[in-house]
Backbone as CSV, one residue per row, in Angstrom:
resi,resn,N_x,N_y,N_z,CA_x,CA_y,CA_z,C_x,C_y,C_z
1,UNK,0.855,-1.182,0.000,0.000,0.000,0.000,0.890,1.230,0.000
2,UNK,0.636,2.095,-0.677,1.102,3.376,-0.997,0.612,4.766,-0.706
3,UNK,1.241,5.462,0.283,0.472,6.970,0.298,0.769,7.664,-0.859
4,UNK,-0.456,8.851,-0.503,-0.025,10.291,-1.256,1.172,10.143,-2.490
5,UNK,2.266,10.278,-1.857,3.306,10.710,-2.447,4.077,9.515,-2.879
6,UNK,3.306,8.376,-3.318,3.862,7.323,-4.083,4.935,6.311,-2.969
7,UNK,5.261,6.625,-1.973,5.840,6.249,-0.817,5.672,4.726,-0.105
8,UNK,6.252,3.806,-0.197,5.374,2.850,0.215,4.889,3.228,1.605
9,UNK,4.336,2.258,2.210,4.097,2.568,3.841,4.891,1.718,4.658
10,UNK,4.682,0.228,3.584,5.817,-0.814,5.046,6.941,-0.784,3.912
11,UNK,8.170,-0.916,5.039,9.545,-0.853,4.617,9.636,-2.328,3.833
12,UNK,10.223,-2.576,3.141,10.990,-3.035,2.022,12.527,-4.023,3.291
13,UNK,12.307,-4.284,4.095,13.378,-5.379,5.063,13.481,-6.514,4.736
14,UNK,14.891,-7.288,5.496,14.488,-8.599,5.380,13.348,-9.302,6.169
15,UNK,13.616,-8.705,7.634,12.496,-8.803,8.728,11.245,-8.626,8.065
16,UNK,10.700,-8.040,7.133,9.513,-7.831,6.824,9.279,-8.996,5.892
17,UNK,9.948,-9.255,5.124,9.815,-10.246,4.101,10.043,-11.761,4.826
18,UNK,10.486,-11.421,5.732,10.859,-13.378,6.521,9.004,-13.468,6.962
19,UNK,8.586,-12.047,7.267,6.880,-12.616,7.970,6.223,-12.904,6.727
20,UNK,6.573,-11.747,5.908,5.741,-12.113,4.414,5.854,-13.520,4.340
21,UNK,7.040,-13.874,4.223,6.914,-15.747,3.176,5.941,-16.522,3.843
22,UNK,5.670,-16.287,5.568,4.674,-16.911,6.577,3.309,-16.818,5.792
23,UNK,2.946,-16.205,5.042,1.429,-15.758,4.526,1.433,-15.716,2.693
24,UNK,2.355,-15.353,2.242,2.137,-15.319,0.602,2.390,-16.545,0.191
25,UNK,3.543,-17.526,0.737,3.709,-18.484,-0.013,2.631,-19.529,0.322
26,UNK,2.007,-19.295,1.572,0.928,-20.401,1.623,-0.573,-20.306,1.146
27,UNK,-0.695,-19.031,0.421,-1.914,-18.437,-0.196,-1.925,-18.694,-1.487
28,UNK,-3.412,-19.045,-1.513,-4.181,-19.730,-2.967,-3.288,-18.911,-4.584
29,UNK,-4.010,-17.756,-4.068,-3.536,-16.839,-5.329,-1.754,-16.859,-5.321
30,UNK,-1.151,-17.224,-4.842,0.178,-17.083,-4.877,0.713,-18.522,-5.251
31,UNK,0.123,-19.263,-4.475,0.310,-20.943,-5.532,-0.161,-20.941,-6.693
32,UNK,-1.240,-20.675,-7.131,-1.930,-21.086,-8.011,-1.237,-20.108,-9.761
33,UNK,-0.883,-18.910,-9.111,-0.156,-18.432,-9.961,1.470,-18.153,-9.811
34,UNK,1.763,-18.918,-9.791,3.263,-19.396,-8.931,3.842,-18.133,-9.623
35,UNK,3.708,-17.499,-8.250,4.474,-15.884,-7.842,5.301,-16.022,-7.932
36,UNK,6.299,-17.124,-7.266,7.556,-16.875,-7.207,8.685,-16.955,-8.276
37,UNK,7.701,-17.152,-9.161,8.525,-17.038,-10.321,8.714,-15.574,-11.292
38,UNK,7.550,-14.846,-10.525,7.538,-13.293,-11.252,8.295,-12.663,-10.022
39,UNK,8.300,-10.972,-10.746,9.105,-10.582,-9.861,7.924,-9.102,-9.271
40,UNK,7.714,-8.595,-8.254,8.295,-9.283,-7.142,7.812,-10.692,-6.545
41,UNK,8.595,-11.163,-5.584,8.398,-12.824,-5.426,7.286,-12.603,-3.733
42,UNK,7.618,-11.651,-3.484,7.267,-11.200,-2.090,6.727,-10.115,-1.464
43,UNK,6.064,-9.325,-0.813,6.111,-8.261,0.927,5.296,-6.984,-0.619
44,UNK,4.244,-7.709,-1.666,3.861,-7.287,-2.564,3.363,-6.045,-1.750
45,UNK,2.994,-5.485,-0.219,2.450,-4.650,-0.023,3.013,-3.865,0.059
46,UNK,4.775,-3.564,0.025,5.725,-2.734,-0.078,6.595,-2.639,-1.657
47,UNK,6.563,-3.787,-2.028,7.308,-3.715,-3.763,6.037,-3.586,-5.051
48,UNK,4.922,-3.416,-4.705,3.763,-3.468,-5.482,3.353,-5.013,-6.118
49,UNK,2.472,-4.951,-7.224,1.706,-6.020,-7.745,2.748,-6.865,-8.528
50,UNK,1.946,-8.303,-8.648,3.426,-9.051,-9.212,3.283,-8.273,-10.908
51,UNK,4.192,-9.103,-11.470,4.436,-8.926,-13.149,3.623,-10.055,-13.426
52,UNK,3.013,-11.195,-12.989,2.543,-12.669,-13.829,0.993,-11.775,-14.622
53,UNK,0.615,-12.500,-15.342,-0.584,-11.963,-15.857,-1.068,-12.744,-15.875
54,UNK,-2.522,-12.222,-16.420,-4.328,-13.032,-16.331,-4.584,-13.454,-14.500
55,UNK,-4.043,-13.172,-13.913,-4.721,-13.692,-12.454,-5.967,-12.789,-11.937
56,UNK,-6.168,-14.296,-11.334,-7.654,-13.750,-10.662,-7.567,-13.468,-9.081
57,UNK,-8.792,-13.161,-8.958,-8.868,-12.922,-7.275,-9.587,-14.053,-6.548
58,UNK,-8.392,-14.694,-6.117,-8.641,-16.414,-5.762,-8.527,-16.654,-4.072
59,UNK,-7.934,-16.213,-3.506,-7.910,-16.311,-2.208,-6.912,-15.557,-1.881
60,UNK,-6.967,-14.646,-0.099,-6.093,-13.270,-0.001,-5.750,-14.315,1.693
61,UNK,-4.152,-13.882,1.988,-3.719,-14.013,3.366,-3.463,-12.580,3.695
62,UNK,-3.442,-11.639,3.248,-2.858,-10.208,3.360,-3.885,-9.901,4.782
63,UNK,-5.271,-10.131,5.190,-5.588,-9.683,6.160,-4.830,-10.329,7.599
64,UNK,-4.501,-11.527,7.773,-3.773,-11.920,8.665,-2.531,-12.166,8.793
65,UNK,-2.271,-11.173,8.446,-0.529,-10.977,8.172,-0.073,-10.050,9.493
66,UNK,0.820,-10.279,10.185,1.355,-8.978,11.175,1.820,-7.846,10.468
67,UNK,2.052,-7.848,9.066,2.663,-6.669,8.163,1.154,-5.685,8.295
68,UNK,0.354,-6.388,7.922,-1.300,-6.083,7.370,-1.331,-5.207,9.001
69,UNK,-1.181,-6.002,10.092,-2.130,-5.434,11.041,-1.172,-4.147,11.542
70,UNK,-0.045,-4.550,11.742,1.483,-3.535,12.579,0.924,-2.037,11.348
71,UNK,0.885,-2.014,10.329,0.814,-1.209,9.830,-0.787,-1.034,9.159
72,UNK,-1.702,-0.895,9.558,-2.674,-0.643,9.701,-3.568,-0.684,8.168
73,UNK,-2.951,-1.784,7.036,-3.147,-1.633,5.666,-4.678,-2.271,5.433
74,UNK,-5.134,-1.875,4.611,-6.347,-1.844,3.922,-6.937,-2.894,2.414
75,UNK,-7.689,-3.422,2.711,-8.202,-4.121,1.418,-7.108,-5.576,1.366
76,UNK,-6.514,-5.678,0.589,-6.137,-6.916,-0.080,-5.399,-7.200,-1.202
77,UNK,-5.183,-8.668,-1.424,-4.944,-8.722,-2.815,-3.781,-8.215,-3.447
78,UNK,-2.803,-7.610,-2.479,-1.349,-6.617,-2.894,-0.558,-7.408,-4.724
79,UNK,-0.584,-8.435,-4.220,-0.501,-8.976,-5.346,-0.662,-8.814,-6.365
80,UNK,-2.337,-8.534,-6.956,-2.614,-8.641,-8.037,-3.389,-6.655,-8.223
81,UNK,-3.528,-6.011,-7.303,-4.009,-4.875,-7.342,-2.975,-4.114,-8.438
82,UNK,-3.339,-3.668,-9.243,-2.951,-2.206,-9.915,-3.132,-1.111,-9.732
């Protein structure tokens, strides 16, 4: 998620990305369109939406994420949002 000024909101860490892998890699939409092969692979709520195309909106872990809650982010789907 991104303010105003194009800024992300959560930092871009490793710490942030070790919780990410806890929640993206075990989520529908992230198997099913095997993320990890686009780039970004991860912490999509700080590096934006992946590059894979045609995905759908298949199942979200982004609400129970400690990234999601510590930083107070909104909606879903970081992944595939544009």
């Amino acid at each position: 998620m991104f303010e105003s000024g194009n800024k992300p909101v959560v930092e871009d860490t490793e710490e942030n990305r070790a919780i990410c892998r806890k929640y993206c890699k075990n989520c529908q939409n992230y198997r099913k369109h095997s993320l990890e092969k686009h780039q970004p692979t991860e912490l999509f709520c700080s590096c934006g939406q992946s590059s894979a195309t045609g995905m759908k909106l298949i199942g979200c872990y982004c609400s129970g994420c400690e990234i999601y809650i510590q930083n107070h982010l909104r909606g879903g789907f970081f992944c595939v949002r544009r």
